[in-house]
C-alpha positions in Angstrom: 0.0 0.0 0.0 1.1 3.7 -0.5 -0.1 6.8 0.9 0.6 10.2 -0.8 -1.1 13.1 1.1 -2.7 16.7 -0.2 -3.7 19.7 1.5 -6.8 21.7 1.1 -7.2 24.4 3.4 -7.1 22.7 6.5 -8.3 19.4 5.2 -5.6 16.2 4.4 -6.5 14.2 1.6 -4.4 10.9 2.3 -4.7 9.0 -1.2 -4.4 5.2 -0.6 -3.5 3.0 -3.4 -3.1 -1.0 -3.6 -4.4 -3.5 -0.8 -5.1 -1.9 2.5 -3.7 -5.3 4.3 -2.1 -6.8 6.8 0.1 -5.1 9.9 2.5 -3.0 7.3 -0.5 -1.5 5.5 -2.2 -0.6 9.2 1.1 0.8 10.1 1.6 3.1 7.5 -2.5 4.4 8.5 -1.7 5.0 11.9 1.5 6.6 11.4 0.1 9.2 8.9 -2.8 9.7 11.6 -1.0 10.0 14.4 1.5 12.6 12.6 -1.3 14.5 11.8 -2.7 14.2 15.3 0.6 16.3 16.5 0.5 18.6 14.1 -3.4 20.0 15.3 -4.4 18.7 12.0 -8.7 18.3 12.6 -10.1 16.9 9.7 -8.9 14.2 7.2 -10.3 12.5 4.2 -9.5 9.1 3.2 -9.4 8.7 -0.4 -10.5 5.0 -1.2 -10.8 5.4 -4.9 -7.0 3.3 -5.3 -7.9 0.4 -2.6 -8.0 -3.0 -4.5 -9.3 -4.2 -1.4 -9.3 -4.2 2.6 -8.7 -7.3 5.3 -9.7 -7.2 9.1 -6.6 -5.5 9.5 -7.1 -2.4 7.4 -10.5 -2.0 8.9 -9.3 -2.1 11.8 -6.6 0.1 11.3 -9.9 2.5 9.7 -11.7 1.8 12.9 -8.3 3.0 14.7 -7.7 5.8 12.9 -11.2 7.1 13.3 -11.0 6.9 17.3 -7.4 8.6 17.2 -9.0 11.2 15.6 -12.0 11.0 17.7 -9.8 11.4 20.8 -8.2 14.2 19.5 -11.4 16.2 18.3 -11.1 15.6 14.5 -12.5 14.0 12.1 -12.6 11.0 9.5 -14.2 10.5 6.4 -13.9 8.4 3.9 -14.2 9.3 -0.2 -14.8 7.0 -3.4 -15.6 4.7 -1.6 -16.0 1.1 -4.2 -18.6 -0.6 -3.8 -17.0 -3.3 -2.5 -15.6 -2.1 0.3 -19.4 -0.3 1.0 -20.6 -3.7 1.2 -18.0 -4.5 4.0 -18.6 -1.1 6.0 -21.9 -2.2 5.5 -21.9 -5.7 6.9 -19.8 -4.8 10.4 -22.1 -1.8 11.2 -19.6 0.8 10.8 -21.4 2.7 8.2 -22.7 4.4 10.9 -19.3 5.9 12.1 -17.9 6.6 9.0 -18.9 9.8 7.3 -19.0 8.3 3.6 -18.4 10.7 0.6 -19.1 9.6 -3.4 -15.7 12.1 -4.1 -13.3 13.6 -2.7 -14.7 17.2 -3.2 -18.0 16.2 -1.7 -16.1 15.3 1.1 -14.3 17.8 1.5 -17.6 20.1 1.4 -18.8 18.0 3.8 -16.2 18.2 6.2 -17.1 21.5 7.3 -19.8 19.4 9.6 -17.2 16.1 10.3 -16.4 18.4 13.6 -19.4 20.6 14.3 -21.3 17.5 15.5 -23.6 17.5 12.9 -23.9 13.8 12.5 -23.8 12.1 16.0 -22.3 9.0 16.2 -25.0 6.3 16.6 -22.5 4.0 17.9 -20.9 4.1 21.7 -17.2 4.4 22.5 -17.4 1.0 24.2 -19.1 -0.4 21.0 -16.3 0.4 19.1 -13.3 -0.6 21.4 -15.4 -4.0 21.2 -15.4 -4.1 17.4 -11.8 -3.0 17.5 -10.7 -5.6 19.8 -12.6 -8.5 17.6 -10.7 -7.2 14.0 -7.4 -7.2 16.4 -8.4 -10.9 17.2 -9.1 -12.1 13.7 
């Protein structure tokens, strides 16, 4: 997997392209995230349109990412998303976490709301430290 990031206003756009898979892939997610964590950084869009696909892992390095951010009082969405990975956000619930865009610039006119509390998460903290500790387990 690579990342190559943008910056629009104070939005990152982190690009992925290839597999997001296994530990190396997850690393290279929460590295980028947690960077942009110390910089103040409050809102990023993931850019799904160059995923090929996504294990347990790189959801849960998704899920991760978005309760790093949460911690920090930012936001996560995710752009072009493929259907196929829809399906999978889909089938584990977390389509209810994840701000979902069909682009990039939708989401990035969307983001204006990602920290204004606009969309409430209908899923508890505890919720997802249980879904994160079942992707970590399979």
């Amino acid at each position: 997997m690579k990342i190559t990031e943008r910056q629009f206003g104070d939005v990152i756009v982190m690009d992925l392209r290839g597999a997001i898979a296994g530990r190396k892939a997850a690393d290279m997610i929460a590295t980028a995230v947690r960077r942009h964590c110390r910089e103040g950084v409050r809102r990023i869009v993931a850019n799904l349109s160059g995923v090929s696909a996504v294990d347990l892992v790189g959801l849960g390095a998704l899920v991760d990412a978005y309760m790093e951010l949460r911690q920090a009082s930012a936001g996560l969405a995710l752009a072009c998303v493929t259907k196929r990975i829809h399906d999978l956000v889909v089938i584990t619930r977390l389509l209810t976490i994840f701000d979902t865009y069909d682009s990039v610039e939708d989401a990035l006119g969307g983001a204006a709301t990602m920290d204004t509390g606009a969309k409430p998460a209908a899923i508890s903290l505890m919720s997802l430290g249980m879904i994160q500790r079942f992707l970590r387990r399979v």
